[in-house]
N, C-alpha and C positions, 0 to 999 in steps of 0.2 A: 449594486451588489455584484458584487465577483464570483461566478457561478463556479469556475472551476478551482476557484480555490475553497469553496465551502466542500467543494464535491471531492478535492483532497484530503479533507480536514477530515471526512466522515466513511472514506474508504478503508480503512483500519476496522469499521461496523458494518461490512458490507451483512455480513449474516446477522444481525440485528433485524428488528422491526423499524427500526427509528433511521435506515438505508433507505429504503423503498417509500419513506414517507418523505425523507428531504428531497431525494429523487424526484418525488411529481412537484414539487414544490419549485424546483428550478427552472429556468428557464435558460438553457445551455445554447448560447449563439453559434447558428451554423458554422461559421469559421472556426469554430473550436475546435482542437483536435479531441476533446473529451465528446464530442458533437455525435462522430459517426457509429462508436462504441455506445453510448450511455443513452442517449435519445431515443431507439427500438424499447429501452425498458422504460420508458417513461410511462407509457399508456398500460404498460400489468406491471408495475412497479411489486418486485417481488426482492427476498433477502438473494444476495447472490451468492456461488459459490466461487471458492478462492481461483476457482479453472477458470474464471469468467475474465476475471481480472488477469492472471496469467496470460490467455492469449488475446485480449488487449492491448496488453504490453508488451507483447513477442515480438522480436523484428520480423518476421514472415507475414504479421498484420500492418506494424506500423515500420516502414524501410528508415525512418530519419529515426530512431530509438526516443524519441521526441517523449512520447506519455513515459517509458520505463525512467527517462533521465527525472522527469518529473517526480515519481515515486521515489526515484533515490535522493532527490534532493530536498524530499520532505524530509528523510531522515536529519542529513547535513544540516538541512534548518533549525529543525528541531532540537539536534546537540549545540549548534553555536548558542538558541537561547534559552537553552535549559530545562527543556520542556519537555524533554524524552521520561516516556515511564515504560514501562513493562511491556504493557501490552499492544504498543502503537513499536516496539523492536520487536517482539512474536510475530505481531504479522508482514511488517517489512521483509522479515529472515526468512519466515518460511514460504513470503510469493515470489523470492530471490531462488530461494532453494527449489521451488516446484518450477519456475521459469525454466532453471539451469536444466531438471530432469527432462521438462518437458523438449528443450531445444537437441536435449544430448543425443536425446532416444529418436530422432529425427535427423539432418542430413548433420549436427554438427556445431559446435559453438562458434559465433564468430567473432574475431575480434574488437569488434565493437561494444558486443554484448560483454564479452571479458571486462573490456576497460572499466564499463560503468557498474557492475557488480562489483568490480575489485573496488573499487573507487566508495562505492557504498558499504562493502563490508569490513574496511580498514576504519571507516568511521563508527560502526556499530561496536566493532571488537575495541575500537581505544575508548569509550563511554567509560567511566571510573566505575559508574552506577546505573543502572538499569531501573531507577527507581525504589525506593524504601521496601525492605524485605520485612514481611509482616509475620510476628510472631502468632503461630496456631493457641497458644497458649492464652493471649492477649486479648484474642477475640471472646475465648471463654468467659474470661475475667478471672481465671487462674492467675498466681505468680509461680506455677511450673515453671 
């Protein structure tokens, strides 16, 4: 089993219950760069918040932007095989968007971080669909 890609697949649910239970369930090998970040939360496996993840993937934690590139290349995977829905580009966008604030409000964005947000966010904005838009109507079982 490939621990850091289950542990990508389910980072989109970090504030879920169902985070904290994959979480002790794994067994993330010290080499991993997911190793030094995510292993402290194994043993109080708790929902995490979005800041947790943010500066995990900050260059001032990780200097080779290694985990951020990861996160943006879920995206890119994701649109090559069509498997992008709603709620896995909400959270992308907005740990992209708190990343940017969080680096801004500090000595400054660099461009490395640049490259790979631009890089992620040219592929989010070209998505045709962001997955099926659900009529409120439909759920009633109105034909409003």
């Amino acid at each position: 089993m490939n621990a850091e890609v289950v542990l990508q697949v389910f980072l989109p649910y970090h504030q879920s219950p169902n985070f904290p239970r994959m979480l002790s369930i794994l067994t993330i090998p010290k080499t991993s760069r997911y190793f030094a970040p995510f292993d402290p939360l194994i043993k109080n496996a708790q929902p995490l918040p979005r800041s947790y993840i943010t500066q995990s993937v900050s260059p001032s934690r990780d200097k080779s932007l290694r985990l951020l590139m990861d996160v943006a290349g879920m995206v890119q995977v994701a649109l090559a095989d069509n498997v992008v829905h709603r709620g896995l580009l909400a959270f992308w966008s907005a740990t992209m968007v708190e990343l940017i604030e969080s680096e801004r409000s500090g000595k400054g964005v660099g461009e490395g971080l640049v490259k790979v947000l631009v890089e992620a966010f040219v592929g989010i904005l070209e998505t045709p669909k962001g997955g099926q838009d659900v009529n409120v109507s439909q759920l009633n079982g109105s034909d409003d």
